[in-house]
N, C-alpha and C positions, 0 to 999 in steps of 0.2 A: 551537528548531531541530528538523525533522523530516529524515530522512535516513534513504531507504528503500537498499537493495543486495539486487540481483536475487532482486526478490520476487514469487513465484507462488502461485497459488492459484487450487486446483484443488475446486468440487464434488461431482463427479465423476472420477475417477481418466485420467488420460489427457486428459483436455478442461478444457484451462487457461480463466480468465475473466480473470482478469493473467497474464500471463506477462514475467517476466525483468523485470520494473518496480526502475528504479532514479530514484532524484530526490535532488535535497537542497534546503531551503525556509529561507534565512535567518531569524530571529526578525524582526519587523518588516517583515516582506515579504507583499504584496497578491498570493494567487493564485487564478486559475479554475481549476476540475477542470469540462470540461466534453466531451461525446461523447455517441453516439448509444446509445440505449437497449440496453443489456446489454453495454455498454461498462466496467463494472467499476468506475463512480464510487461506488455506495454500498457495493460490496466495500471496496475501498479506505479510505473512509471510518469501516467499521466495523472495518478493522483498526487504524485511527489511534485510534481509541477503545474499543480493548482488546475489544472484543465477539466475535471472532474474528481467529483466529491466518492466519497463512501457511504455504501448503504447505512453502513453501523460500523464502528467505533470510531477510534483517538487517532488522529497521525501528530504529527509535532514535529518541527524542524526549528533549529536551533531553540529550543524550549518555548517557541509560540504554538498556538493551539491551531490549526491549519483547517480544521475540519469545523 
């Protein structure tokens, strides 16, 4: 289970690339991340895989507190 809450991140101070991103992703569940270039998919991406943090809020994968 992945289960983001209102998660931002920011490069740059002031100039969000996600902004306020919330989701939640059953185990077992088929999903696209898909948008137009600088669209925040491999942000995203790399905060799900611990590479970098969030400016502000929650992520969680498998119910541990990740952020």
């Amino acid at each position: 289970m992945i289960r983001c809450n209102h998660v931002t991140h920011e490069y740059v101070p002031g100039k969000p690339v996600i902004d306020n991103l919330s989701l939640h992703l059953e185990p077992g569940s088929f999903t696209f991340l898909i948008g137009s270039s600088g669209a925040g998919k491999s942000t995203l991406l790399s905060m799900l895989s611990l590479a970098m943090k969030p400016s502000r809020g929650l992520i969680e994968l498998f119910g541990q507190d990740i952020t």
